[in-house]
N, C-alpha and C positions, 0 to 999 in steps of 0.2 A: 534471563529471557533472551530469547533471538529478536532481530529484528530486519524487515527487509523496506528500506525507507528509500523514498522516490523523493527527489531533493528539486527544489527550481525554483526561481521566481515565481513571480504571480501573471498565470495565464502562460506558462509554459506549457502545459497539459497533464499534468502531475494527476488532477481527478480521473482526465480521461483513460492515462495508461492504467491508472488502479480500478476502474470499471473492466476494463480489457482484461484486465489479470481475475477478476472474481470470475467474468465469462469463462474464461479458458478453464479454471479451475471447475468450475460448474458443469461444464462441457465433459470435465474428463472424471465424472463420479463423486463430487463434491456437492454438499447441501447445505443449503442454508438453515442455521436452527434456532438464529437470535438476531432479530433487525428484521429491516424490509429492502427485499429487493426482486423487482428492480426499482429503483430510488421515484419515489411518487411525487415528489413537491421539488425536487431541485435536482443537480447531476451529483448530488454529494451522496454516499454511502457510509453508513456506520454496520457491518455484520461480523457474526462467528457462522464459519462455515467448517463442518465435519466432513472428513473421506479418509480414505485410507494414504499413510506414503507409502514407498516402495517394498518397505520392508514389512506390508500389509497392518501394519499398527493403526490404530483410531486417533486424527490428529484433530487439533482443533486452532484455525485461524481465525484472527481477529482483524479484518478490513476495514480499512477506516480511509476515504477522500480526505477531510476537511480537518485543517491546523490553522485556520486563519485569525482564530482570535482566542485569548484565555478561554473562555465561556466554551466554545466550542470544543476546546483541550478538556477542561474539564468534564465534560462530556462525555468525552471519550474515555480519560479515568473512568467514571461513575458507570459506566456502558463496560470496562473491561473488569472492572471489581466484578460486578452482577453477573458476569457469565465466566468466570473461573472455573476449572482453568483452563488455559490457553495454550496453544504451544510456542506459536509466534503472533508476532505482527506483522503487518504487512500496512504501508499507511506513507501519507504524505508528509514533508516535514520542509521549509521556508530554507532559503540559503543559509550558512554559513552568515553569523552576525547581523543577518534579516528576522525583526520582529513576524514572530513572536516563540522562535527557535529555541535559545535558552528555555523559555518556558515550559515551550513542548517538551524538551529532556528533564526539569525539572518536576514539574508535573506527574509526568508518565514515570519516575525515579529510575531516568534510565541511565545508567554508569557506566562509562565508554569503557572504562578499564576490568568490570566485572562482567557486564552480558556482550553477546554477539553482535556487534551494529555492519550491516553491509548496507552504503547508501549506493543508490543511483541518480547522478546526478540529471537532469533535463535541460534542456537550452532552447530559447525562441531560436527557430527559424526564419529566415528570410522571407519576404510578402514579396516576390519577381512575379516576372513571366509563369512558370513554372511553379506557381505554389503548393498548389494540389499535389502534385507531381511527390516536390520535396516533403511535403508535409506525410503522403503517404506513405514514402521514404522511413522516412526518421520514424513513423509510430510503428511500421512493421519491425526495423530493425531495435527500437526500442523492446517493442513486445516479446521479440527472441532472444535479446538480452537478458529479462525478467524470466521468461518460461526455463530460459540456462541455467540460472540463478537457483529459480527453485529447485531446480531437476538436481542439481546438485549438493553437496555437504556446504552448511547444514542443516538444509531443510529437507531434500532428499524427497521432495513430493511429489514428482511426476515422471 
């Protein structure tokens, strides 16, 4: 399995940037065919979304915000069995030795040494003068980070 995992503490923006990435994808010939969205009860999103990549093949991504607790991993298991198969992930996942990490990879049986895992890491920003400022900073240059990522091997989607 590939995997394209957006890493941070908690309340670094990790939901926010993977909302921004379903839009762009959505934006650019993608649909939604299993979930809801846009996300009705919270900012957290669980979907599979179909479009074509580059090489015009029928792909199928599985979007996921929320890692914050077993319950909610498992979730996501039980959400990615039901709508097989998949071609990647795309999804949030807690620092490096931050609950409830091992989990997440436990869980989701994902094997560093056998699937694809490309993280992005996230970091809090500064609260100054200029928050706004930086904060729109960092989610634009985040968001070109991700849209590169995918545009690229091995996902090759956009």
């Amino acid at each position: 399995m590939i995997y394209l995992l957006i890493g941070g503490a908690q309340s670094v923006g990790k939901s926010e940037a993977i909302i921004r990435t379903a839009d762009y994808l959505l934006n650019n010939g993608f649909s939604v065919i299993a979930g809801i969205y846009p996300p009705t009860n919270s900012n957290d999103i669980l979907i599979v979304v179909e479009g074509l990549d580059r090489a015009k093949n029928k792909i199928r991504i599985l979007i996921n915000s929320a890692t914050d607790t077993v319950d909610i991993i498992w979730g996501l298991k039980k959400f990615y069995d039901n709508n097989l198969p998949i071609d990647f992930i795309i999804s949030s996942v807690r620092d490096d030795g931050s609950y409830p990490r091992t989990e997440f990879f436990t869980i989701m049986n994902i094997q560093p040494n056998v699937d694809t895992i490309i993280e992005i890491p996230l970091a809090k920003i500064t609260r100054r003068n200029v928050f706004n400022t930086a904060l729109s900073w960092y989610q634009t240059t985040i968001d070109r980070l991700i849209q590169h990522t995918l545009s690229s091997s091995p996902f090759n989607v956009i």
